[in-house]
C-alpha distance (Angstrom), angle and dihedral (degrees) to the residues before:
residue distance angle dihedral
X1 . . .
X2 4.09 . .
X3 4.50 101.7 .
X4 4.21 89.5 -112.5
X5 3.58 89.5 176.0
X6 4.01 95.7 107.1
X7 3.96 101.4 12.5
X8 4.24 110.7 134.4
X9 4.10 110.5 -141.4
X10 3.84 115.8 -49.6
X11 3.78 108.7 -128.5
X12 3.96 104.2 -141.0
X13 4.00 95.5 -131.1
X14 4.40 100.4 -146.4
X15 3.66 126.2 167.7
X16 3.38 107.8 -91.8
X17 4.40 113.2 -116.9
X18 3.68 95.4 -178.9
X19 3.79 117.8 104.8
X20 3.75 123.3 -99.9
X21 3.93 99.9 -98.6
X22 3.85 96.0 47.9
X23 4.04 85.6 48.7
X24 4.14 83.2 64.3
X25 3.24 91.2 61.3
X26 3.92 130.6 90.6
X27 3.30 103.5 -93.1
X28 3.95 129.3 -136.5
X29 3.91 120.0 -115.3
X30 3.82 135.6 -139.6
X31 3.94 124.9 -166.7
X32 3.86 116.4 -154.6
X33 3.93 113.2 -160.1
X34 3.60 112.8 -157.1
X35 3.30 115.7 -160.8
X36 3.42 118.8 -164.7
X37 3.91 127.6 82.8
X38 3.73 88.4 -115.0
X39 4.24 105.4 98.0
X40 4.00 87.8 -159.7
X41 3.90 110.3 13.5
X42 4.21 131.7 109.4
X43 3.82 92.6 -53.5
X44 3.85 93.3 53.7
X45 3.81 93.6 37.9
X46 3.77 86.9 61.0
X47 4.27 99.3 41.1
X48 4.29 89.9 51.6
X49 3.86 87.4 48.1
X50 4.47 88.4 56.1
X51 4.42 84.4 27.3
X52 3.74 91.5 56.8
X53 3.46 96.3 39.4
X54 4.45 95.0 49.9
X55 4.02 73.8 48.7
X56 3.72 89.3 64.0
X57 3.89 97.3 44.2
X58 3.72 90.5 51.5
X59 3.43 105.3 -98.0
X60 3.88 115.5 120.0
X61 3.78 113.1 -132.2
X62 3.78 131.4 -166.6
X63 3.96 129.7 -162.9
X64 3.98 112.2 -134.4
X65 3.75 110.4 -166.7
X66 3.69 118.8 -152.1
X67 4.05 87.6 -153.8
X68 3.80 132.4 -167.2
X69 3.80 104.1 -63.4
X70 4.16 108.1 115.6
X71 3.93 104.1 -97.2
X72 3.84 113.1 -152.4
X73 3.65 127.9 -139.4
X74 3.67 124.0 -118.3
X75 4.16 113.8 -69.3
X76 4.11 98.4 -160.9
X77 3.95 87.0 -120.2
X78 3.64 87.9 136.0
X79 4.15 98.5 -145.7
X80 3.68 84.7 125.6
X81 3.96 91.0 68.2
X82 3.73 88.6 57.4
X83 3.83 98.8 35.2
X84 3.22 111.8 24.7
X85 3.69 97.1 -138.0
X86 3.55 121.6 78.3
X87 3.43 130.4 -94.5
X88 3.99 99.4 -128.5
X89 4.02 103.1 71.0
X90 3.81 109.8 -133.2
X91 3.62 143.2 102.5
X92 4.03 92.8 -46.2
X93 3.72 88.0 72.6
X94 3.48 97.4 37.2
X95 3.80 92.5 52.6
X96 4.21 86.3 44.0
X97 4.49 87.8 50.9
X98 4.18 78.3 60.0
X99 3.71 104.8 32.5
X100 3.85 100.7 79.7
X101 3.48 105.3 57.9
X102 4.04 87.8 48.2
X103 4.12 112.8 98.8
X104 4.08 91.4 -156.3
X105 3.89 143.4 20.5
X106 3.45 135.6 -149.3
X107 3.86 116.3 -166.4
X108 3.74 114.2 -164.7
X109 3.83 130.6 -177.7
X110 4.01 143.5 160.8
X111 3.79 113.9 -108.7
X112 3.71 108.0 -117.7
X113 3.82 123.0 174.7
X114 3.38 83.3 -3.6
X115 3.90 98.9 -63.2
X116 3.51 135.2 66.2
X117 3.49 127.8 -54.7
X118 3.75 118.8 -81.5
X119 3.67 96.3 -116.4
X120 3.93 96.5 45.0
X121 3.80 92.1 54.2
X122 3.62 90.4 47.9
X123 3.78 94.3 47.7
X124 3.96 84.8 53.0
X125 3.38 104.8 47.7
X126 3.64 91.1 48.8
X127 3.86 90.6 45.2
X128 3.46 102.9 48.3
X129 3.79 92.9 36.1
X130 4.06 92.3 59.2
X131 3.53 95.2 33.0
X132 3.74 90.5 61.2
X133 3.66 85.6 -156.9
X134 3.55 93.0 -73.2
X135 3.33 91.5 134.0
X136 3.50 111.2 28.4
X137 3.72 92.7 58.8
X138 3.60 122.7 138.8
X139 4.37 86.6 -15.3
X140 3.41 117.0 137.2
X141 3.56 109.1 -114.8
X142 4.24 135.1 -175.9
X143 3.59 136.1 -170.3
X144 3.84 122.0 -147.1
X145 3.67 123.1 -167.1
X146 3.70 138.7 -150.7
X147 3.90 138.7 -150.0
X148 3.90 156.1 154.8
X149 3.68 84.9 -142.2
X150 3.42 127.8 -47.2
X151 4.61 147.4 27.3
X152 3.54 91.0 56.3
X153 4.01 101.5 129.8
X154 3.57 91.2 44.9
X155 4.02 81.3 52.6
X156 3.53 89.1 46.9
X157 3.84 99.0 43.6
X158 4.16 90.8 52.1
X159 3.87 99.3 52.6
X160 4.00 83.9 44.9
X161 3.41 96.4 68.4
X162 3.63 95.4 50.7
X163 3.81 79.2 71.5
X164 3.49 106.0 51.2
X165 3.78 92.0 48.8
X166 3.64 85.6 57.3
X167 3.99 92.8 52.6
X168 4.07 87.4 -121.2
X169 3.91 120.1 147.3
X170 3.61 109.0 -108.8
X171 4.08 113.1 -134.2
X172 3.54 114.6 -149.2
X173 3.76 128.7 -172.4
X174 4.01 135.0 -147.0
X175 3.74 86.9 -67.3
X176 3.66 140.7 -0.1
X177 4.03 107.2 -53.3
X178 3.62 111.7 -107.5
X179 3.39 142.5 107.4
X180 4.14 131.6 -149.6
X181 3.91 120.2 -138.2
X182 3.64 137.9 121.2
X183 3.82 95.0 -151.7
X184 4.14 125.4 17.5
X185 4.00 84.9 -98.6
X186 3.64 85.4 61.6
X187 3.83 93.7 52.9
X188 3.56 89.5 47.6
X189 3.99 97.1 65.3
X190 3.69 85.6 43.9
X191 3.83 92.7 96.6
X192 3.61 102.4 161.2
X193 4.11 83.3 54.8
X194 3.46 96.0 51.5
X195 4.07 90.1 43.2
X196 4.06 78.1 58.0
X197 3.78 92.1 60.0
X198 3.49 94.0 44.8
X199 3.91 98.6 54.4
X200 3.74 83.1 38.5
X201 3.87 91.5 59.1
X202 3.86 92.5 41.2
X203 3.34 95.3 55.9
X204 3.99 92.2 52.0
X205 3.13 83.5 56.4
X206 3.85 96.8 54.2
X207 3.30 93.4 45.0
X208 4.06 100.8 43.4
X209 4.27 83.0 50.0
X210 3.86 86.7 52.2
X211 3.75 99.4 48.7
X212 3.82 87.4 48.1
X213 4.15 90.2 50.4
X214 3.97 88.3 58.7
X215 3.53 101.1 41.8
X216 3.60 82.1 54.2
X217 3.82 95.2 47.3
X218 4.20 85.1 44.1
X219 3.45 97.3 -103.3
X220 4.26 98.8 173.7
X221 3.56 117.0 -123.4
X222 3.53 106.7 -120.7
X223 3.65 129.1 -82.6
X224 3.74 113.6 -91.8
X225 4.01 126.3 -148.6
X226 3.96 126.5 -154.3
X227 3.54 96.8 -102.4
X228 4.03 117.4 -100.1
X229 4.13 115.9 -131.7
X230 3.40 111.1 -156.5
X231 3.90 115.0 174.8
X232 3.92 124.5 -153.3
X233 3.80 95.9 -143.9
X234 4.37 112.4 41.1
């Protein structure tokens, strides 16, 4: 297995369908997270299937691995509110350094216990938390799940709400995005899976070329409020 510990984002290199003048133009930009330890297992399988196919409808798409090295979770030292980066120097900011200048995300993870991986939910509560959202705001942004056989819309439904918190449009596909497989082989003769991933990854696409067609136009972004706190217990 490839050392993943220090690797940057992976561009997924695809031959390009789009006509010649839309290939001038700057094109959009989608960063896959996968989330498991493995550089080229399930998870992976399933984010080059929806990478190669964004590849096809123009948009370029890279795959950041989280890799092997232990990933903290959040300490409540509060630097982050200050910063914006996080205090603990890994791949969190290293994937936030890249994460602005990207028009779409694409978290991935293995189910385990039913959940996500212990190093994806640490990298995305530390993420989102010292991002504040800044970034994520208004992105489109998917989660894709992996398993043997089972916990995969409890997966699903935790890396969701990382979204909605974030006020991010949520791209579904034909069905709920996962794919079953205890080896990349496996994932592979999961064809209804990887027809998930593809529908998923065209309809980023749609919706990343429509987004950019109204801020053209001058669509306004919405108006924002000061956010309201209201606790339970006072």
């Amino acid at each position: 297995m490839p050392d993943v510990r220090h690797n940057k984002a992976k561009r997924i290199s695809r031959p390009r369908t789009a006509n010649a003048a839309r290939d001038r133009k700057p094109r959009m930009r989608v960063i896959l997270v996968n989330g498991s330890p493995h550089a080229e297992g399930c998870t992976y399988t399933a984010l080059e299937e929806v990478a190669g196919t964004l590849e096809a409808e123009g948009i370029d798409a890279e795959i950041f691995q989280i890799g092997t090295e232990p990933l903290s979770g959040c300490t409540a030292c509060g630097t982050c509110r200050e910063t914006g980066r996080c205090r603990i120097h890994d791949r969190v900011n290293e994937f936030l350094e890249v994460a602005d200048d990207a028009d779409g995300y694409v978290f991935g993870s293995p189910v385990h216990y039913a959940a996500a991986g212990g190093a994806i939910t640490s990298f995305m509560d530390r993420v989102f938390f010292a991002s504040r959202g800044r970034c994520f705001y208004l992105k489109p942004a998917a989660a894709v799940v992996s398993a043997r056989r089972a916990g995969t819309t409890a997966t699903f439904d935790q890396i969701n709400k990382y979204f909605t918190i974030a006020q991010m449009p949520v791209i579904s596909s034909r069905y709920w995005n996962m794919v079953h497989g205890s080896k990349p082989e496996d994932v592979k003769k999961d064809l209804e899976g990887l027809q998930i991933m593809r529908v998923l990854a065209r309809n980023m696409a749609w919706f990343l070329k429509c987004k950019q067609a109204g801020i053209r136009a001058g669509v306004p972004f919405p108006e924002r409020e000061e956010p309201v706190a209201t606790n339970f217990i006072r």
